[in-house]
N, C-alpha and C positions, 0 to 999 in steps of 0.2 A: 212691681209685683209681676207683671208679665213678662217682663226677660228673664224675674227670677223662674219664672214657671218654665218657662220654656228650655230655661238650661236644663231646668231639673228634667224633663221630659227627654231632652237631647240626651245629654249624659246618660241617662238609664236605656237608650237604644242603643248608641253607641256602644256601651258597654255590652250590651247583647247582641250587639252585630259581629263584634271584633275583639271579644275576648270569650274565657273558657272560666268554667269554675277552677279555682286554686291556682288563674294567674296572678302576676302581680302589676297592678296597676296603679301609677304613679300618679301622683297631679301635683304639681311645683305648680306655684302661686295658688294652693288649694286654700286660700278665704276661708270661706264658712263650711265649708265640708260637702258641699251638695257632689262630690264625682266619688267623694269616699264610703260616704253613703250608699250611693250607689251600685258601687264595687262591692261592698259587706254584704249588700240584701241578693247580688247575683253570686254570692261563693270566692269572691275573685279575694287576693290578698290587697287590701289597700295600703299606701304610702302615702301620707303627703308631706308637702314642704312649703315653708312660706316665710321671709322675713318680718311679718309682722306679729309679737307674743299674742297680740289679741287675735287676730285671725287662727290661730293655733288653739287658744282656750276655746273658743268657741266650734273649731274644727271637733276638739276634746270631747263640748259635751254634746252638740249635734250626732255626734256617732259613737254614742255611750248604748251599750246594752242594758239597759233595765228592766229586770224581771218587775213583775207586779208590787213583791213586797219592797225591792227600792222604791219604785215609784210613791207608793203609800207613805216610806220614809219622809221623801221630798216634798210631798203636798203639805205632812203634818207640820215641816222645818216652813217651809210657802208661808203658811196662816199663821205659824209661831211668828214669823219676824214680821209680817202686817200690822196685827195685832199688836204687839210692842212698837211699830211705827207710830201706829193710828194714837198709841197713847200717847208718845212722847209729843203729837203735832196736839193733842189735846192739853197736856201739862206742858204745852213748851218749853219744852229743853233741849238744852242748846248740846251741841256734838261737835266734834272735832272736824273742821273742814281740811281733806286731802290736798287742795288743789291751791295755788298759788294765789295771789291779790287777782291780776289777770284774768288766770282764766275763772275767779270766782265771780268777775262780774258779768258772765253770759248767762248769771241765772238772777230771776228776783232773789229776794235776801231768803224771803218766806220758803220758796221754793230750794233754794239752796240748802236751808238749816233741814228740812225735811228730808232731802235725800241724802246730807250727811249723818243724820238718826238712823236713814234708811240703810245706811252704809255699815254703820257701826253694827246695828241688828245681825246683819248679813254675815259681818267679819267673828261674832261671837258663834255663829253655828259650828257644832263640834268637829262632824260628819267632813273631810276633806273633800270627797265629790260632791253631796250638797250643795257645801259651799262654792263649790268651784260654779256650780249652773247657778246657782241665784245669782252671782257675781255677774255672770253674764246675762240673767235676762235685767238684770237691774242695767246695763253699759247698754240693754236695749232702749233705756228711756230719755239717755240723757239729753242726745238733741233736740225730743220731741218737746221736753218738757224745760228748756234753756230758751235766751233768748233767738237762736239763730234758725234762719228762714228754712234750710235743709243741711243734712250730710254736709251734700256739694257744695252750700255756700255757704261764705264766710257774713252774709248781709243778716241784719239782726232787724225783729219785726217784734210788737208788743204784741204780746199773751194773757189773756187771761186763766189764771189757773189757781181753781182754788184750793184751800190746804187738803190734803187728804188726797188728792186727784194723784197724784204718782204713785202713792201706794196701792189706790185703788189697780192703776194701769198694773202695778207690778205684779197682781196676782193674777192680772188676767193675761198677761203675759206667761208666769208661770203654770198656770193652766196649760195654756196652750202648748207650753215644751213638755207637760208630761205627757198629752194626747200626742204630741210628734215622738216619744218615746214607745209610746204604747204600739203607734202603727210598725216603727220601726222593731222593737220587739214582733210583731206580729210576722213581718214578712223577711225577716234575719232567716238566714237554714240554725238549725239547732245548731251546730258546729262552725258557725262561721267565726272568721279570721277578723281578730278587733285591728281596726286602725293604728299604724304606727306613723307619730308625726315626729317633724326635726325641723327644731328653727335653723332661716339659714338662706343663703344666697341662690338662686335656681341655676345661677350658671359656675357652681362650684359644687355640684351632685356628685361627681364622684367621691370626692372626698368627703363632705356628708355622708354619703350613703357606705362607702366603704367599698374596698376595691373589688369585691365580690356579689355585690351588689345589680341586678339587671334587673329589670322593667319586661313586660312583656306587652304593655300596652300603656302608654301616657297621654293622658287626657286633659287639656290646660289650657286656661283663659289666659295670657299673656298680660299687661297695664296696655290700657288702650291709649297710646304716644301722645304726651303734653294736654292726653283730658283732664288727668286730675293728678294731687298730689295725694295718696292715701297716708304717706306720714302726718303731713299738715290736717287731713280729712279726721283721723281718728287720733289726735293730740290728745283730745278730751277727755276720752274714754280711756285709752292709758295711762294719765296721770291719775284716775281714781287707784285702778290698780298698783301703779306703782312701778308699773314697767319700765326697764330701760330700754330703750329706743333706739341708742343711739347707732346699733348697725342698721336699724332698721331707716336710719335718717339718711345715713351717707351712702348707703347702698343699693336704693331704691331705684330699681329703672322704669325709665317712660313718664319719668316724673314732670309737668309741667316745670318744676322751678330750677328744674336743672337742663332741661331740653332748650329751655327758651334765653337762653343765654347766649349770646354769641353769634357766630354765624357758622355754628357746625352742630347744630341742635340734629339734623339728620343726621348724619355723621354720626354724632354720639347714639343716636338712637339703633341706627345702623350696629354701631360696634358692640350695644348693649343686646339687645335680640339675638345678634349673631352666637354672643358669649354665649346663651340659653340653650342656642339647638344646638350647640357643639355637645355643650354638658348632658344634655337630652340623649342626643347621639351616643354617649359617649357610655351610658349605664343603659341603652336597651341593647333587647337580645338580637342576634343576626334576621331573625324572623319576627320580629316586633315591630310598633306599628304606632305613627305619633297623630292625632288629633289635636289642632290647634282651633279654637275657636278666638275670634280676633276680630276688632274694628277697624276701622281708618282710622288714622293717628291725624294729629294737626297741629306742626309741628313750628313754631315762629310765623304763624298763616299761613304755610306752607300745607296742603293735603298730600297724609304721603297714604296712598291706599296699601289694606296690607297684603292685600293678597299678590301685589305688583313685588310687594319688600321681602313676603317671603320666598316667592319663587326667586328672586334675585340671589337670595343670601343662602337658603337652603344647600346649594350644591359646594358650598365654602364649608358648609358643618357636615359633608359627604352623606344627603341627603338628598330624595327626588323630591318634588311633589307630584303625588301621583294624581288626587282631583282636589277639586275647589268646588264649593255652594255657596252662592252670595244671595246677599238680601239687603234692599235700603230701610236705611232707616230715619231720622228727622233729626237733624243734629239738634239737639238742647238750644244752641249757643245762636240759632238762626242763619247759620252760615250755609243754607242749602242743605240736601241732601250727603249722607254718608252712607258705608255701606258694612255687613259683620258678613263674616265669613268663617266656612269651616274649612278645613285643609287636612288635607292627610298626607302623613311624610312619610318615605319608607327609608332603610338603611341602603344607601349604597355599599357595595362589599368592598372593603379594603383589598387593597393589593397587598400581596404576597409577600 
């Protein structure tokens, strides 16, 4: 929750340092939407991109305008499908499970039959936007309420959880995205620019975006090098939905399970990054301006810091760095101290 705060807090300076109302501001590997966000409540036009469908749905409804009477919509649909959960875990009945033998054993059975009810509820709402956010705060519970210790790991811990307890979560979850709807309603300009997203590779933007296509300011968290796999990370959660994955499987940079392979785990890392700022480079304007927020990678044991990799690789995608701000911070994993960094890149001018 604190590095989420803190982006949020960065990103909305940033954006009011180094952009203008009616720019456009990009964020490839934009996640959960927190720079796009951002960009809408300052005027700015937001973009984003990300190979993962779930990071995009949830990009979706993170940065949905809702007036009141939606909102009021979504609450009533909230308590509709509670209420027909809470019944079916009372007449136990049984619902269709999404997900494969596999991954159906990271939940008790009890727990499992309930958020397949809970599923099915969700899938009969009429309302296509409705549906699309309960969908997603429902894909909020599902680690919590599985057997596995977090996110990030794949280690399974015994849970108590009794019937009724996910549904309860799920409303108080959907509470809480319509109060994050409400403030963002509140502080939107009347006329602000809805977010446009594209699934899709960050170091192949031009062609995503189209060849007319510029940025006038890109703001972007990079995969921090061989920490995690987020295809492997969010398996779970995709198969409820039904997502294909699979560019999202083979295309993945900074992925642990492909970095640590071999003995050019840098190298590839190297070549994968590189491919990003070119593409970056390559859809902003002459006078546009790149913000990378980024950690130290760790790379076959290898620390490869990034502040050292992007000033390295920057001047290859005809880019400066013009400053850096670092900060440590406590590797998870006990391997000492690491450190996140902000970087700002500018255009070098093409020769003539």
């Amino acid at each position: 929750r604190r590095i989420a705060l803190e982006l949020t807090e960065s990103a909305r300076e940033l954006i009011a340092r180094f952009a203008q109302p009616g720019d456009v501001v990009l964020a490839p590997f934009c996640g959960s939407g927190t720079v796009l966000v951002e960009a809408l409540v300052a005027g700015c036009r937001p973009q984003g991109v990300d190979l993962n469908p779930l990071a995009l749905r949830i990009s979706d409804v993170h940065t949905a305008l809702r007036d009141p009477a939606a909102r009021r919509r979504f609450e009533r649909q909230l308590v509709r499908v509670a209420a027909a959960s809470e019944e079916r875990v009372r007449g136990r009945a049984r619902a269709h499970i999404p997900l494969d033998r596999e991954q159906g054993k990271i939940f008790q059975p009890h727990v499992l039959f309930e958020l397949s009810g809970l599923w099915e509820e969700i899938d009969a709402v009429p309302h296509d936007a409705d549906r699309r956010a309960l969908g997603v705060v429902f894909s909020s519970l599902l680690v919590k309420f599985s057997r596995r210790r977090a996110d990030t790991s794949a280690d399974t811990v015994d849970k108590r959880i009794r019937k009724g307890l996910p549904t309860e979560f799920f409303v108080r979850k959907g509470q809480e995205l319509a109060l994050r709807w409400e403030a963002l309603f509140e502080a939107a300009p009347r006329d602000a620019f809805a977010a446009r997203l594209t699934q899709g590779d960050a170091r192949e933007l031009p062609q995503l975006l189209g060849a007319r296509f510029l940025a006038d300011l890109i703001v972007t968290s990079p995969p921090y090098a061989g920490t995690y796999d987020y295809a492997e990370q969010h398996a779970l959660r995709n198969a409820w939905f039904g997502f294909d994955t699979q560019q999202f499987e083979d295309a993945e940079i900074g992925a642990r399970r492909t970095l640590s392979r071999g003995a050019r785990g840098v190298e590839r890392w190297d070549e994968q990054l590189l491919g990003a700022l070119r593409a970056m480079r390559n859809v902003l304007t002459p006078h546009g301006q790149i913000l990378v927020w980024m950690g130290d990678g760790e790379v076959a044991g290898q620390r490869v810091p990034a502040d050292e990799q992007i000033a390295a690789l920057a001047p290859h995608a005809a880019l400066t760095l013009e400053a850096c701000a670092s900060q440590p911070r406590v590797d998870a994993r006990g391997a000492g101290s690491r450190a996140e960094h902000l970087l700002l890149l500018r255009p070098i001018a093409r020769k003539a």
